[in-house]
Residue frames as qw, qx, qy, qz and C-alpha x, y, z in Angstrom:
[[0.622, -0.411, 0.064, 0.664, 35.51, 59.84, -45.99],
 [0.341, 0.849, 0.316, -0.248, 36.38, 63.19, -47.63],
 [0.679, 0.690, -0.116, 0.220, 38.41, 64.45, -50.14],
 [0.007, -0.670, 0.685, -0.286, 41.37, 65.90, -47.50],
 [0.753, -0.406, 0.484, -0.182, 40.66, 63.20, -45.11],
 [0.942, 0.140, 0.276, 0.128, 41.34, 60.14, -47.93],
 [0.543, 0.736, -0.251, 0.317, 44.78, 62.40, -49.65],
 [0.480, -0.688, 0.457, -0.294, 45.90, 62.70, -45.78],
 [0.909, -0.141, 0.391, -0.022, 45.43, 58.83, -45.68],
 [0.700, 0.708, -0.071, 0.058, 47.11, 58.58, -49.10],
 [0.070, 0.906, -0.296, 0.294, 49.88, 60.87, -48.01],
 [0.620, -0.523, 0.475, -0.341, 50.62, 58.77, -44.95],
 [0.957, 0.120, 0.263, -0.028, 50.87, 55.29, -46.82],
 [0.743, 0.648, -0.067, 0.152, 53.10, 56.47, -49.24],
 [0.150, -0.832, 0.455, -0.280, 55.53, 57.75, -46.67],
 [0.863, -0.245, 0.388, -0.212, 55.21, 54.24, -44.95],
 [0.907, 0.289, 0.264, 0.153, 56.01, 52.12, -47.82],
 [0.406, 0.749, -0.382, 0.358, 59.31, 55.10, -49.26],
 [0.413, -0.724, 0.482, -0.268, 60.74, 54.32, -45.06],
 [0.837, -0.184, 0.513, -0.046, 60.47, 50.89, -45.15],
 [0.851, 0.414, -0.009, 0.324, 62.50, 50.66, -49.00],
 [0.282, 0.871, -0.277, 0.292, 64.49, 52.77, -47.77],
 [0.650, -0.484, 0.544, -0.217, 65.47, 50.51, -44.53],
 [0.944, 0.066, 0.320, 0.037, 65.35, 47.66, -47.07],
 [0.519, 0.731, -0.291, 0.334, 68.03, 49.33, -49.28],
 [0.029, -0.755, 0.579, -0.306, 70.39, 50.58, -46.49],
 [0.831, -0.283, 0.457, -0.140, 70.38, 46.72, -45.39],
 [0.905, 0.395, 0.153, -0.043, 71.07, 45.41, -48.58],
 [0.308, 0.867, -0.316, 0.231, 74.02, 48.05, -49.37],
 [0.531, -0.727, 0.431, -0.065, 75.96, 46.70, -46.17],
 [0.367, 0.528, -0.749, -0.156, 78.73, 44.69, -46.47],
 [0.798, -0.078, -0.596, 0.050, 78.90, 40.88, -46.13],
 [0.761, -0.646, 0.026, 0.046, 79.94, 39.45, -43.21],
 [0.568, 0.569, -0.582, 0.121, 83.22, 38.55, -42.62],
 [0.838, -0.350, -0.375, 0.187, 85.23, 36.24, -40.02],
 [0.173, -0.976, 0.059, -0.115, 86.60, 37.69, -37.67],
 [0.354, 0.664, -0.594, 0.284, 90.29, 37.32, -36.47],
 [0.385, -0.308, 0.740, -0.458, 89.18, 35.86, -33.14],
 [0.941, 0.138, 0.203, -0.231, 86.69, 33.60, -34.72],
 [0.690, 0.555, -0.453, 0.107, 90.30, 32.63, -36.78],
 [0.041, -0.624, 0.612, -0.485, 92.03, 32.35, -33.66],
 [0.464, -0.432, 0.688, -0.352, 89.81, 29.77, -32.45],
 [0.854, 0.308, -0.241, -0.343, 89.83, 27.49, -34.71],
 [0.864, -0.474, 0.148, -0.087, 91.27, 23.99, -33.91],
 [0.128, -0.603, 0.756, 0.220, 95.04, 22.81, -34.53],
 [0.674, 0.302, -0.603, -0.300, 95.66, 20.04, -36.27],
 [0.738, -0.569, 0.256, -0.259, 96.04, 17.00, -34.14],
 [0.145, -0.649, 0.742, 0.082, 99.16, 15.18, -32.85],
 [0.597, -0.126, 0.775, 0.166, 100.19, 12.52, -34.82],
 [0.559, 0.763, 0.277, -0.172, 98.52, 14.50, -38.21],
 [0.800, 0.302, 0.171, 0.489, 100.76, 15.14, -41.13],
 [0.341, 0.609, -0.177, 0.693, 100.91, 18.50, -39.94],
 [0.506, -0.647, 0.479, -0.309, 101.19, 18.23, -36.35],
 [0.647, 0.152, -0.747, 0.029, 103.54, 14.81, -36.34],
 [0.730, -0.631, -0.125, -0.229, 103.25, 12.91, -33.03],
 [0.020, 0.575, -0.721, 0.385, 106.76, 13.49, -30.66],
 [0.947, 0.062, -0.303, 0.086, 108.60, 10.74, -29.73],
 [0.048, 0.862, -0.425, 0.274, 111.52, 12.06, -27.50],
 [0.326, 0.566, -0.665, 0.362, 113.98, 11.02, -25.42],
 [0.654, -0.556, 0.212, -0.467, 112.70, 9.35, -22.33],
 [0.076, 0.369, -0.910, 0.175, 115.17, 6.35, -20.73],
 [0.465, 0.048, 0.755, -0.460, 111.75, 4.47, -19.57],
 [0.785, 0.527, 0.221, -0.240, 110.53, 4.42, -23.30],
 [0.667, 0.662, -0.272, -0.208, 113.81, 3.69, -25.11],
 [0.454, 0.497, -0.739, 0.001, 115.57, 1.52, -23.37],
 [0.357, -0.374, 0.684, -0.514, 113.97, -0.21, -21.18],
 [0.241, -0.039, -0.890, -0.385, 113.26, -3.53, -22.26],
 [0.077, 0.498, 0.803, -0.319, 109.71, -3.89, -19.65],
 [0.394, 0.700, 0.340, -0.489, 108.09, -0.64, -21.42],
 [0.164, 0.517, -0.378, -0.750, 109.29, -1.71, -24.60],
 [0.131, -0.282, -0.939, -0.149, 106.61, -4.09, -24.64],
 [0.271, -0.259, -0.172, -0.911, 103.49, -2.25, -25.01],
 [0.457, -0.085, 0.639, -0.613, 100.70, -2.94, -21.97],
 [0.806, 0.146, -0.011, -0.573, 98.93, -6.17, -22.43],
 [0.723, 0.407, -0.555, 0.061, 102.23, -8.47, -23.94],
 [0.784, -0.589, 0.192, 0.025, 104.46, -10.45, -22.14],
 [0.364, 0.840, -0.386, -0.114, 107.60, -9.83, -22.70],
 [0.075, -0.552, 0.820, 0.130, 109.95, -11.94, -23.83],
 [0.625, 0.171, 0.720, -0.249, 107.14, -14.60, -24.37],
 [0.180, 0.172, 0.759, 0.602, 106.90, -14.08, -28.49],
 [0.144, -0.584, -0.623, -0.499, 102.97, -13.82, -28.58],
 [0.091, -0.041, 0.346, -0.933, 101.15, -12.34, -25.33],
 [0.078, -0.543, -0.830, 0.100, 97.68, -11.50, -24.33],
 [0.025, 0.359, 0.193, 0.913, 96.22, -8.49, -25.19],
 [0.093, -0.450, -0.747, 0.481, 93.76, -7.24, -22.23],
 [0.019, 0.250, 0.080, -0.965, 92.97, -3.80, -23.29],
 [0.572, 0.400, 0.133, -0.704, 90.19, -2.19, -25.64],
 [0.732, 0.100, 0.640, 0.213, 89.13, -4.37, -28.63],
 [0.326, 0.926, -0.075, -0.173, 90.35, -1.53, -30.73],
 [0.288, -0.749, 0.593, -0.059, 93.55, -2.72, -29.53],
 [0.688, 0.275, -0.578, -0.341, 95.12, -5.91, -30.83],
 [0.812, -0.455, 0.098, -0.351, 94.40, -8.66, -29.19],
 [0.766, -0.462, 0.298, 0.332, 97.79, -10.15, -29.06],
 [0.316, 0.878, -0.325, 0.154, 101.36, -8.91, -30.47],
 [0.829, 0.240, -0.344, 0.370, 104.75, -10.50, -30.46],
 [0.408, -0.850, -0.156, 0.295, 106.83, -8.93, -27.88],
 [0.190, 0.972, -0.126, -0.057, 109.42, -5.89, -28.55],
 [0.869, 0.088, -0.279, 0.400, 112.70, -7.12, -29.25],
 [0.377, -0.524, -0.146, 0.750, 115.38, -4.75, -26.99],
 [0.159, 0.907, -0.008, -0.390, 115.67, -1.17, -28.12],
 [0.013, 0.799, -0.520, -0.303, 117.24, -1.02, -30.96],
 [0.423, -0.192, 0.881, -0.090, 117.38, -4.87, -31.74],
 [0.552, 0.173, -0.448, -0.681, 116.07, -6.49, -34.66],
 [0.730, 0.070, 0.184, -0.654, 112.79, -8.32, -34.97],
 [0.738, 0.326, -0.584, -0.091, 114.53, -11.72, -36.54],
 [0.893, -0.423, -0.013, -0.152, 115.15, -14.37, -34.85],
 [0.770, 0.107, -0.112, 0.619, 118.69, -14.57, -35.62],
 [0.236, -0.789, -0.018, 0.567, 121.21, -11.38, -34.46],
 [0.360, 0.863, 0.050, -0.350, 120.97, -8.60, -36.79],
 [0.609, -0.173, 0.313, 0.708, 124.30, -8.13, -38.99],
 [0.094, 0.629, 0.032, -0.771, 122.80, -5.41, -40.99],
 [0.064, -0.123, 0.567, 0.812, 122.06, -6.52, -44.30],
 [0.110, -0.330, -0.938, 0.013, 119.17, -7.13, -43.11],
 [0.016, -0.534, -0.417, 0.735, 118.46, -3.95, -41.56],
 [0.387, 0.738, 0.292, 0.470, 116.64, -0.67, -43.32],
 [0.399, -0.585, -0.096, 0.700, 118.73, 2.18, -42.91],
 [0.190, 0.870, 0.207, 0.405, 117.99, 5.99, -44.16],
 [0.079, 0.753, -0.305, 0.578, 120.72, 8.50, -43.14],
 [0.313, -0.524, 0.537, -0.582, 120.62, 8.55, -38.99],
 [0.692, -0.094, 0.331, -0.635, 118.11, 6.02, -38.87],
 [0.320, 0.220, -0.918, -0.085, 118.07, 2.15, -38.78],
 [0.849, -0.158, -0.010, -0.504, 114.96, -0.24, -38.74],
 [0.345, -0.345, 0.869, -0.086, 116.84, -3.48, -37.45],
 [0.309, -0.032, 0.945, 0.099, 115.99, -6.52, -39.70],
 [0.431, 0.468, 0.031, -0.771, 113.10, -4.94, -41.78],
 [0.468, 0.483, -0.431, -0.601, 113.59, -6.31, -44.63],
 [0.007, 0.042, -0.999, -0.006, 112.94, -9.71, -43.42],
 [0.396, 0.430, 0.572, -0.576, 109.32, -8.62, -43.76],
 [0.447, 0.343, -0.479, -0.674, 109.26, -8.58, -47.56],
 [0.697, 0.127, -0.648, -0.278, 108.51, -12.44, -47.08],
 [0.301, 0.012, -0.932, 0.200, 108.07, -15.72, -45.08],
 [0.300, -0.481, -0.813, 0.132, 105.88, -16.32, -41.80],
 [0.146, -0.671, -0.095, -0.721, 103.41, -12.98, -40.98],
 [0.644, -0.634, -0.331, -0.271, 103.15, -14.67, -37.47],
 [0.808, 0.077, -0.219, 0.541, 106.53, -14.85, -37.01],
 [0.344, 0.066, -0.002, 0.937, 106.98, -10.91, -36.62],
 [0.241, -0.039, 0.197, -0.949, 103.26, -9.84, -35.47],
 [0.106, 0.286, 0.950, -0.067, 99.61, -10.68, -35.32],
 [0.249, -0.390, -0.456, -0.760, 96.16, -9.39, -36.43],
 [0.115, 0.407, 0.702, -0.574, 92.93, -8.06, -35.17],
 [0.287, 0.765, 0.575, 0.031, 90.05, -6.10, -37.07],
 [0.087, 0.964, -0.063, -0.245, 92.43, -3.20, -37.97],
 [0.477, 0.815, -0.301, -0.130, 94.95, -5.47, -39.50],
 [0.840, -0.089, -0.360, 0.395, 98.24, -6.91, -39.03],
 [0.274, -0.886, 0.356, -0.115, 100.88, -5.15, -36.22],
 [0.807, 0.439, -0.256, 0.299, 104.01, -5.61, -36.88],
 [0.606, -0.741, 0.162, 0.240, 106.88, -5.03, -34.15],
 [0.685, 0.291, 0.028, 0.667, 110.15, -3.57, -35.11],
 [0.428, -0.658, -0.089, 0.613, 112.24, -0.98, -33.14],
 [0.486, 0.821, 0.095, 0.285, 113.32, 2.16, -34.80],
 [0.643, -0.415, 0.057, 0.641, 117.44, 3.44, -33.76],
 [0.068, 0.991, 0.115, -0.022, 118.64, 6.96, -34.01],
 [0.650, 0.198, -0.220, 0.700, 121.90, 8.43, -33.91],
 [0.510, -0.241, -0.312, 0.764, 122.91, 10.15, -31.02],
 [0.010, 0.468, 0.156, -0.870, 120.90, 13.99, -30.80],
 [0.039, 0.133, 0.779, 0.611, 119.13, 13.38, -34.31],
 [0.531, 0.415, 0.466, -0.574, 115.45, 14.57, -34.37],
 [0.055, -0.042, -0.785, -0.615, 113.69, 12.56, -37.52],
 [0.576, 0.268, 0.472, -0.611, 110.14, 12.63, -38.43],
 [0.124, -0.071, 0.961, 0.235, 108.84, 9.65, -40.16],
 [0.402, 0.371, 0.169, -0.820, 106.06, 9.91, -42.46],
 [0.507, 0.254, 0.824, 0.002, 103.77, 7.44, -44.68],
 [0.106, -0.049, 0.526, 0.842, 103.92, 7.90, -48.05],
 [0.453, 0.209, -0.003, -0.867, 100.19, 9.40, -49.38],
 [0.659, 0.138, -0.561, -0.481, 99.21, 6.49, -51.63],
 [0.564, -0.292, -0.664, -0.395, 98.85, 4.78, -48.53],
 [0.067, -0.091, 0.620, -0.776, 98.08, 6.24, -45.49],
 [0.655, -0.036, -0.184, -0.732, 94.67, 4.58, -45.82],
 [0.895, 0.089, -0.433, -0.051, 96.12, 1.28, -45.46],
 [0.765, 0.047, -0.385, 0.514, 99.08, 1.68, -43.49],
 [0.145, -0.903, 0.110, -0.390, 100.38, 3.89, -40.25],
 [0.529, 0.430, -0.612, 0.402, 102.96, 3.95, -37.76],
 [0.708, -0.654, -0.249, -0.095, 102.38, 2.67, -33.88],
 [0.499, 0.330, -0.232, 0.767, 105.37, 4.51, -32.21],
 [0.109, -0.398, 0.181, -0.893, 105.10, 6.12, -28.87],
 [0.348, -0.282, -0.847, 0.287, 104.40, 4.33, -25.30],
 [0.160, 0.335, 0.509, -0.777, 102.85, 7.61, -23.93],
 [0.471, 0.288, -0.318, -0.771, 100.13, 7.78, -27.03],
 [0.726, 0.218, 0.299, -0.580, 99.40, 4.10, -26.64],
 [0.343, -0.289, 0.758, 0.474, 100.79, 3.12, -29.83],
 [0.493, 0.721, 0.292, -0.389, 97.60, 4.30, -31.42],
 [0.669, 0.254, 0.481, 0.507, 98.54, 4.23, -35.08],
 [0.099, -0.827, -0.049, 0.552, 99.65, 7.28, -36.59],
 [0.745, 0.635, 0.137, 0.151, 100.77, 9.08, -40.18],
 [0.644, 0.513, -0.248, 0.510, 103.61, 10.61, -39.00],
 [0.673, -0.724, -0.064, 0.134, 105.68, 10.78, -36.11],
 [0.166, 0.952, -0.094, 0.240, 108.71, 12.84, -34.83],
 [0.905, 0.170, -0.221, 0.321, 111.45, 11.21, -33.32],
 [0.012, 0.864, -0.443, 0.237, 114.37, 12.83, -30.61],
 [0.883, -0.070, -0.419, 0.198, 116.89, 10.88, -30.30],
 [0.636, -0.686, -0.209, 0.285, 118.98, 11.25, -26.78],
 [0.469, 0.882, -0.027, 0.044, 122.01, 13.37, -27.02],
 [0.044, -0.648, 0.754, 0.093, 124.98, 11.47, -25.78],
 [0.277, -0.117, 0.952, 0.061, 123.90, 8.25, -27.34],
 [0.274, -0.167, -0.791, -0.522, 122.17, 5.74, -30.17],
 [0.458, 0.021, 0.349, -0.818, 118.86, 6.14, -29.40],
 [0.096, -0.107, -0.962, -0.233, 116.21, 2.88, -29.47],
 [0.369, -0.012, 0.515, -0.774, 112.47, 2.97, -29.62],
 [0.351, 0.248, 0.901, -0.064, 109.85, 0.24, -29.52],
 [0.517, 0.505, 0.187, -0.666, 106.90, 0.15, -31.83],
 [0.506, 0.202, 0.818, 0.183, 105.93, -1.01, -35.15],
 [0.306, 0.137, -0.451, -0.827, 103.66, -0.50, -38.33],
 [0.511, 0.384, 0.655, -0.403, 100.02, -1.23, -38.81],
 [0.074, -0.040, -0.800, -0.594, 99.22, -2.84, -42.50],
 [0.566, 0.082, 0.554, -0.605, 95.42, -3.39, -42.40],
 [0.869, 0.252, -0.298, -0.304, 93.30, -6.01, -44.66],
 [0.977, 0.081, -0.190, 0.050, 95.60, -8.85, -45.24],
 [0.695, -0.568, 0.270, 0.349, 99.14, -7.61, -44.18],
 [0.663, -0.012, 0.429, 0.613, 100.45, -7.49, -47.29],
 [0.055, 0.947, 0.306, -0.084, 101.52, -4.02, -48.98],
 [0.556, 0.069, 0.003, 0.828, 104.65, -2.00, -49.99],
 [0.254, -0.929, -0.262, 0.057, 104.38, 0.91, -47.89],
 [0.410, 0.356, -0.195, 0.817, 106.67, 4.29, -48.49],
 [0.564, -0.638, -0.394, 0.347, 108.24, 6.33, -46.16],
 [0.378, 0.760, -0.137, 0.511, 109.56, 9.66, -45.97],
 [0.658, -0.624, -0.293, 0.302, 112.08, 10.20, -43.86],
 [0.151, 0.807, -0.221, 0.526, 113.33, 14.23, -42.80],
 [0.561, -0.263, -0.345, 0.705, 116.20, 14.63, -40.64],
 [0.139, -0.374, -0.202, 0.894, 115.72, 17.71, -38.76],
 [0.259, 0.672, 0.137, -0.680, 114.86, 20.31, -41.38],
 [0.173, -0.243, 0.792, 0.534, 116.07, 18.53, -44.51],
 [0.506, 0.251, -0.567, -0.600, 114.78, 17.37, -47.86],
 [0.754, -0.216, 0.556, -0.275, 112.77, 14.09, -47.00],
 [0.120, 0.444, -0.824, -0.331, 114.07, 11.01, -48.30],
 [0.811, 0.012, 0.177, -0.558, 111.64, 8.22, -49.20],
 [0.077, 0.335, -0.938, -0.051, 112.25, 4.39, -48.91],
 [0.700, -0.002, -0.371, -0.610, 109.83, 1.24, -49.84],
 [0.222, -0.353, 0.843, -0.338, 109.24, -0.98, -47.41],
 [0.629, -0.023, -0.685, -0.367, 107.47, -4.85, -48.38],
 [0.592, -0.210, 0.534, -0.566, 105.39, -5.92, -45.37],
 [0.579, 0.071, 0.812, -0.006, 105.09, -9.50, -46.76],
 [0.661, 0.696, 0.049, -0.276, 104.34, -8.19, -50.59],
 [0.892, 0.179, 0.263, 0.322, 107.66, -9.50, -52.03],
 [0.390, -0.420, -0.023, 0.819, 109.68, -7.22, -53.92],
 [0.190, 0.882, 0.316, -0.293, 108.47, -3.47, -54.32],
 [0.363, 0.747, 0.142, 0.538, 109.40, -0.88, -56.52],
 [0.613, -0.268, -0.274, 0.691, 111.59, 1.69, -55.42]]
């Protein structure tokens, strides 16, 4: 090869190799990605029944006062225990709902019995701090289920919410169209010319026993937070 011919070649390489750093620079220099606004857009909600998407409860005359759908699908109502048909997610038998609004004791309520926060009144609750666990629900592989209506005042919207330290243990089964699927926090409308009852309960899991806070926010308010003793004696407040 001769002297021009191998400075040509030379000449040529060096060009090659200054194009191609110079492609690899003007790559490097770009900016990052970034996300876009649509990739932000589709990103999923939270789901219903999450601490920030609670699961509505509303008004519906076939889910709050009707005593046949305030036994959940599977019970017989008025029969104490039942038969649970459904999934075996589902428990395989549950006391039946007392009326809307109606408390979970075998005696009628008088109220000292009850828990009551502001609007809102668990009927006979606090006969769960103690005695018979079979007496007031039953177990399956996710725990005990407890039965106990929850009563509103008149147009009230509350959203009931399981205190942090143990939503791991404990959740709230509210809400015939949802199943009664257990849940951390649920939202509550109560009717608006009248006290408002609706079936449902709490799920303890392990043994049943637990002192399980609650916050409860009326509307937009400050939440208030009460301790409830699922068969744990008495809790701290």
């Amino acid at each position: 090869m001769s002297g021009r011919v191998f400075r040509a070649a030379g000449v040529a390489l060096v060009s090659t190799v200054f194009l191609v750093a110079c492609s690899s620079g003007a790559a490097d220099n770009r900016p990052p990605a970034t996300t876009t606004d649509s990739a932000l857009a589709s990103s999923d909600p939270p789901p219903v029944g999450s601490i920030d998407h609670p699961r509505p409860v509303a008004c519906v005359s076939s889910e709050a006062h009707s005593e046949e759908s305030a036994t959940p699908a599977g019970t017989k109502s008025g029969t104490g225990t039942g038969t649970w048909t459904g999934s075996p997610s589902r428990p395989p038998s549950r006391p039946a709902t007392p009326a809307a609004g109606g408390a979970p004791s075998r005696a009628p309520s008088d109220g000292q019995d009850d828990v009551a926060v502001g609007p809102v009144v668990w009927p006979g609750l606090r006969l769960m701090a103690d005695g018979d666990q079979n007496a007031f629900g039953s177990r399956n592989s996710d725990g005990w289920h407890y039965k106990v209506a929850i009563r509103l005042r008149a147009g009230t919207t509350v959203t009931v919410t399981i205190g942090a330290q143990e939503r791991a243990q404990a959740a709230l089964e509210y809400g015939q169209g949802f199943g009664y699927a257990p849940a951390p926090a649920v939202t509550f409308q109560a009717c608006p010319g009248s006290t408002t009852g609706f079936p449902g309960g709490f799920l303890v899991a392990g043994e049943g026993r637990a002192c399980v806070p609650l916050e409860v926010r009326v509307g937009d308010g400050a939440p208030q937070r009460v301790v409830i003793s699922f068969f744990n004696g008495q809790c701290p407040a």
